[in-house]
Structure formats: structure tokens, C-alpha cells
C-alpha positions in Angstrom: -31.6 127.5 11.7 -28.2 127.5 9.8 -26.7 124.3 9.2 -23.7 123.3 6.6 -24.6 124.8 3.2 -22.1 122.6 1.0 -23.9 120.0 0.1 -26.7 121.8 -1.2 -24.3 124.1 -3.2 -23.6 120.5 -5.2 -26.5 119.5 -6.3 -30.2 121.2 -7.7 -32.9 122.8 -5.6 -35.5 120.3 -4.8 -37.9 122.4 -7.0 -40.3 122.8 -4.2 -40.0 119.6 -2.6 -38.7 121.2 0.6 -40.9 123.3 2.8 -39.6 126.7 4.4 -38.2 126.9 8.0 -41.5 128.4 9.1 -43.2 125.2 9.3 -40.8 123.8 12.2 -42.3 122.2 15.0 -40.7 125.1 17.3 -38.3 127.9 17.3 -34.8 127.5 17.2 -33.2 130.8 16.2 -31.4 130.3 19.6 -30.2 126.8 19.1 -26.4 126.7 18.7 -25.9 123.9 16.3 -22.6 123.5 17.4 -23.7 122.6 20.5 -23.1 118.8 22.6 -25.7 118.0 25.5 -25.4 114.4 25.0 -22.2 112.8 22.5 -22.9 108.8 21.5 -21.6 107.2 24.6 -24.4 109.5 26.6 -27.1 108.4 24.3 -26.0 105.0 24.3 -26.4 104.9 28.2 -29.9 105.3 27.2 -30.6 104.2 23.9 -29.9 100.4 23.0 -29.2 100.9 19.5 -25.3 99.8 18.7 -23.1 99.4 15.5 -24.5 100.5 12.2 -28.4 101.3 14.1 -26.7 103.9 16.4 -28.1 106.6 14.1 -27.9 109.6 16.2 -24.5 111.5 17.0 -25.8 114.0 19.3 -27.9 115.7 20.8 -28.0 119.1 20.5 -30.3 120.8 22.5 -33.1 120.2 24.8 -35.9 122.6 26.5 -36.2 122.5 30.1 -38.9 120.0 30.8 -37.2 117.9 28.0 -40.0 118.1 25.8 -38.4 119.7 22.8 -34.9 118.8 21.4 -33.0 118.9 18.6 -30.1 116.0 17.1 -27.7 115.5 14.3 -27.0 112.7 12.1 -23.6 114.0 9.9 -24.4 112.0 6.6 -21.4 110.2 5.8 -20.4 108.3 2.5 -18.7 105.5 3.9 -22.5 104.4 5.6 -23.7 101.0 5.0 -26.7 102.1 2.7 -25.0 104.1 0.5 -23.4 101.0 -2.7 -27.0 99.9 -2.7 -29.5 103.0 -2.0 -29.1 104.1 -5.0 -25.4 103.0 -7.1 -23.7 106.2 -7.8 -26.5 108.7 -6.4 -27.0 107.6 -2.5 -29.9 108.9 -0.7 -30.2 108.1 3.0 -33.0 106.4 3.2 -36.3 107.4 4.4 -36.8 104.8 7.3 -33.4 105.3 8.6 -34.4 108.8 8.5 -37.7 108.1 10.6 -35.5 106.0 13.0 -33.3 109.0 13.7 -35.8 111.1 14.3 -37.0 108.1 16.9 -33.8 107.7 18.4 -33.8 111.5 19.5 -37.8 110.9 20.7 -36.8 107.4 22.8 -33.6 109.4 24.6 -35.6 112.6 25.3 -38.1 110.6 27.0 -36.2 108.0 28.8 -33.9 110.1 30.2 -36.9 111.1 32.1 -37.0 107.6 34.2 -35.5 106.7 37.4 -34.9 103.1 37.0 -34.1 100.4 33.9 -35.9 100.2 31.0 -35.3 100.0 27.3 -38.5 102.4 25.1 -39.4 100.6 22.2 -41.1 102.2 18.7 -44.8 101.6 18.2 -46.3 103.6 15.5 -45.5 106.4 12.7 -48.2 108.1 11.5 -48.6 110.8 8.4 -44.8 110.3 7.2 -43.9 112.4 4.4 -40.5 112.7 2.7 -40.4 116.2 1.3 -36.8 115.8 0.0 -33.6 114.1 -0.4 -30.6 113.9 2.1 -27.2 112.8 1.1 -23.9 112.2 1.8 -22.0 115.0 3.4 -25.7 116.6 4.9 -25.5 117.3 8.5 -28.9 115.7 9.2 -30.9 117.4 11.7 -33.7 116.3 13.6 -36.6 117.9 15.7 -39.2 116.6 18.2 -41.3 117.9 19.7 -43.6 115.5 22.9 -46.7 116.1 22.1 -48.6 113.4 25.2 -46.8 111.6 27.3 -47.5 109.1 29.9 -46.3 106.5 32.7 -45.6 104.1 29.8 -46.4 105.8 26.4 -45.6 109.2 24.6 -46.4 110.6 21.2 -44.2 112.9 19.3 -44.3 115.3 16.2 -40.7 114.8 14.4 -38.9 116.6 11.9 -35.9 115.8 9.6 -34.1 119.4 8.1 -31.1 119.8 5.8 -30.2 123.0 5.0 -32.7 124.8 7.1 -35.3 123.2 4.8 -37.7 120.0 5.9 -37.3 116.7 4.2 -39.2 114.7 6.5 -42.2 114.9 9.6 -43.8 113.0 11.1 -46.0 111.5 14.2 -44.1 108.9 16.4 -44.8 106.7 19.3 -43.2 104.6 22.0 -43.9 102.6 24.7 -41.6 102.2 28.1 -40.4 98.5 29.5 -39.6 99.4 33.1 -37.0 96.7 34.1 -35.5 95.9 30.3 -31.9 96.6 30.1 -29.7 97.3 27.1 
């Protein structure tokens, strides 16, 4: 996976902090990262999240079965967070960067349904942050379904800058047939 090296060329390695593209949840040596399957007004027909909280600009890619997928988040310096998280050296922070990731989980699976419904976050378990993304990172994200159900699903999510992992993590959600945005 090759995304925008120009932000890393700016600042230090993460001394280790990062883990090496071999630990991704899946492959995606054929994933075009260039590539639209769903802009923000097609997530928004299925995501609620508006304004500031629409995290996700894209989706990227998705496996047949719509299992597996892959988003972006282009880190941008004009973003709410970044006067206060942290004056003069911004880091996104780390739950907006477990909210991305849940963004891409919630679309993948409502997209799924027939009728209304709105899929709500439940759980995250065995976050770790395993380095820093800032302004100017093209933010990727991973997930990959790993149960999913009537109402529920679990995922396995990854954030990656650079090619390298600075977040995973285990998601859930539960489905609201009937809620509407």
C-alpha cells in the first residue's frame, strides 16, 4: 500500500512506534488508492454523521460480499482539533481516529439493509495507538467484519499513514431498523 509520502518526509521516524505493512488485516497490493466507490454525499445517505463528525471522505474500496473495505480521511490543518490538540504540534486525535475507522465499519454494514435504520457504535476493544497522524496525512482506514448478524457486527479496524499502522482495533455496532438520519 502506497499512500502520500510527504508528510512523513517532514518530520522523524516513529522510532518503532509504527508496525510494518505485513500486519494488515488483509491484502491490498491491488487496491487503487485513488479510487471512489462511495464520495461524502454517498456515505452520508447512510451514515448520519454531519458537519465536523462526517470523518470519512471516501470510501475506497470494498470486497464483494462487503466485508472488507478500505477509506480515507485527508488530514487537513484547518480541522477543528488541531489550535487545541496540541498548540503548534497537532496530532489527530486518537478517538477521532477510532470513529473513522467506525464510520467506514457502520457504512460497510448498512449498506447491506433493505430498509431505514441508523447503526450505532457499541464497543472498542484492545485499542492501541502505535503512532502519530498529522496534518497533511492521507489517513487511511481498514476493516475488516469479522461476525455479523441481523442486528449486530464486530469488526477488526486499522488506521495506516504511510503504509505503516498507527491504530487497530476491535469495533462493534448495533442496527435500529426504522431510525432515520
Amino acid at each position: 500500500m502506497q499512500a502520500s509520502q510527504a508528510s512523513q518526509a517532514s518530520r522523524p521516524e516513529n522510532d518503532g512506534e509504527a508496525q510494518a505493512s505485513k500486519d494488515l488485516l488483509f491484502d491490498v497490493s491491488g487496491v487503487d488508492l485513488s479510487a471512489c466507490r462511495a464520495d461524502r454525499d454517498a456515505i452520508a445517505k447512510a451514515n448520519p454523521h454531519r458537519g465536523v463528525m462526517a470523518l470519512l471522505d471516501r470510501v475506497i474500496w470494498m470486497n464483494a460480499d462487503l466485508s472488507e473495505g478500505v477509506g480515507v480521511k485527508r488530514i487537513r490543518d484547518d480541522e477543528f482539533w488541531v489550535p487545541g490538540h496540541f498548540p503548534g504540534k497537532p496530532v489527530f486525535p486518537g478517538v477521532l481516529q477510532v470513529e473513522t475507522a467506525a464510520q467506514l465499519a457502520c457504512y460497510m454494514y448498512i449498506i447491506r439493509k433493505t430498509g431505514p435504520g441508523i447503526v450505532y457504535f457499541l464497543r472498542i476493544e484492545a485499542a492501541a495507538f502505535r503512532g502519530t497522524v498529522v496534518p497533511g496525512d492521507d489517513y487511511f482506514v481498514l476493516c475488516k467484519e469479522v461476525k455479523a448478524q441481523r442486528r449486530r457486527f464486530i469488526s477488526d479496524v486499522q488506521g495506516l499513514v504511510n503504509g505503516k499502522t498507527v491504530f487497530d482495533a476491535r469495533i462493534s455496532g448495533m442496527y435500529v431498523e426504522g431510525a432515520t438520519i
